[in-house]
Phi, psi and omega in degrees: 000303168313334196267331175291347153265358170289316191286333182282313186299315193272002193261317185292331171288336189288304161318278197303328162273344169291317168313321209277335176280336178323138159203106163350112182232018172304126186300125163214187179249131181334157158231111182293111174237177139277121198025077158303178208266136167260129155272155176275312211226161159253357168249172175309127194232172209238134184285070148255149181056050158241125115342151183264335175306349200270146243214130208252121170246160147226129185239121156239188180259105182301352216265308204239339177094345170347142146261159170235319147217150191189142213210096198051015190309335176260019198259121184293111188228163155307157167244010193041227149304342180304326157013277176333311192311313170293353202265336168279337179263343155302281175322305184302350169278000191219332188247189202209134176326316179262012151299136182272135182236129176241119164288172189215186174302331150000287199276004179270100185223150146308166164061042180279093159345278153323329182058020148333142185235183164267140188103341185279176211231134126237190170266194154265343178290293192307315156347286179292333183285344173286300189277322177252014154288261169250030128079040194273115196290318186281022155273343171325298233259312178331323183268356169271317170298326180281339200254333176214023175074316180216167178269343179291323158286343174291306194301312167302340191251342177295316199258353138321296179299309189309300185295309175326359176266340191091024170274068183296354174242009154221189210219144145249139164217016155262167152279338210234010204017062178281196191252160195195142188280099114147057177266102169199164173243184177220155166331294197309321171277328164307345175299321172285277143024285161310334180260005167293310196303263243296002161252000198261125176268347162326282176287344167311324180289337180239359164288339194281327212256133147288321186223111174205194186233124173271135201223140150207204194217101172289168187287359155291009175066028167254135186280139153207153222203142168204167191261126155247188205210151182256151165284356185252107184297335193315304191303132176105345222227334163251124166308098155113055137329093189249010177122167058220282202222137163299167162203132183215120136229213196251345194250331151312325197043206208263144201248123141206156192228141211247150169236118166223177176197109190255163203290320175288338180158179179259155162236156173209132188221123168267139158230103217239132171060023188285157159298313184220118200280328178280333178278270200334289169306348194265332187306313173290356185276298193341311187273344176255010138309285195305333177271329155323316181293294196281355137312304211291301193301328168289345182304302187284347179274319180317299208260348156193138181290346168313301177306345149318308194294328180285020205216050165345294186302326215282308216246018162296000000 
């Protein structure tokens, strides 16, 4: 009995010097950056004395909402594009992919992606394909109008839905998160926001797409159709990427909010107002990988100390 506490006692000091030393080696591919973002801390800090330049994380476990690592999570910022993520799950309660849409005056915006007109007929599906590939605002503004008649009534049903989520801090009054006067969010409530989108498998199919195509009929009855490309460079380029959606303005900085799901777990990470937004998400997933692993080992040491050696990922 004694010797088994002995044994236990030099495996939990092993742990602990593995913790203070880990370092994450899942293969994934460098991001070349310039003056990436320095975090202060890996636990959770409360935004007092933040800079608004200071860069807002939120890291959960999508599975249980567990934190993990956070950072100015509530400090109230522009959300940019991120926006969309609500704009699509607002729209989607009344409307259905293969409804036919006739723009209005709606879609004549600055900053139009798409070049949308009033008369041209799409579907909804080309829509959604539209806002969340290349995040194109007058499709924002198109599902909102097809979706509650006005935008001003689109918006109201935004910040509705968000407090049924519990996003009590933030205000929305675009669809397309162009910048607006007292328009803002927080990590944390887009984390609720994300774990919402990431059960609707409708839109999950297209924050998901690197590439697809949009068709519609313009008001001469002539079809047209173009290849967009998503803006969230991310998909592809870190292992088990399931999306979700970028955001950029001058007031905002780089906005993104990553979904992924790995054998060690699922994560979902907001990242609000970074220099460089993909080095940034990949250091924290790295670390909120690395903090999974090393649950999942402590877990398993509970019920036999033997189970470390079976714990391959613990010393990776």
């Amino acid at each position: 009995m004694k010797r088994k506490k002995i044994i236990l006692m030099s495996l939990i000091w092993v742990i602990a010097f593995i913790i203070n030393t880990l370092s994450l080696t899942y293969p994934s591919r460098s991001i070349s950056a310039t003056q990436p973002t320095v975090y202060q801390s890996t636990v959770k800090q409360s935004n007092e004395d933040k800079s608004l330049n200071t860069p807002s994380y939120y890291l959960i476990n999508a599975q249980n909402q567990d934190i993990l690592l956070a950072q100015n999570e509530t400090l109230q910022r522009a959300p940019a594009s991120t926006v969309k993520l609500l704009t699509g799950l607002v729209a989607m309660q009344t409307l259905h992919e293969e409804d036919v849409v006739t723009l209005g005056n709606e879609v004549v915006i600055e900053n139009s992606t798409l070049g949308l007109k009033p008369g041209d007929t799409l579907l909804v599906k080309d829509l959604l394909t539209a806002l969340y590939l290349p995040s194109s605002n007058d499709a924002a503004v198109a599902l909102a109008v097809a979706a509650k008649g006005s935008l001003p009534a689109f918006v109201e049903a935004m910040n509705q839905y968000a407090l049924q989520l519990g996003c009590n801090s933030s205000r929305f009054q675009t669809p397309n998160g162009l910048p607006a006067l007292d328009q803002y969010s927080t990590a944390q409530d887009l984390s609720k926001i994300a774990i919402d989108f990431i059960h609707n498998k409708t839109l999950m199919q297209y924050v998901e797409k690197e590439e697809g195509k949009v068709e519609w009929t313009g008001s001469n009855g002539l079809k047209k159709s173009i290849i967009v490309n998503n803006t969230n460079e991310f998909l592809g380029l870190y292992p088990g990427v399931q999306g979700l959606k970028t955001g950029t303005t001058t007031e905002a900085g780089q906005c993104l909010v990553t979904y992924i799901t790995r054998m060690d777990g699922d994560l979902i990470l907001v990242l609000l107002g970074s220099e460089n937004r993909y080095k940034d998400t990949q250091n924290l997933l790295d670390r909120g990988i690395s903090t999974l692993r090393t649950q999942a080992a402590l877990r398993n040491i509970g019920s036999s100390p033997e189970s470390m050696i079976q714990t391959p990922g613990f010393f990776q």
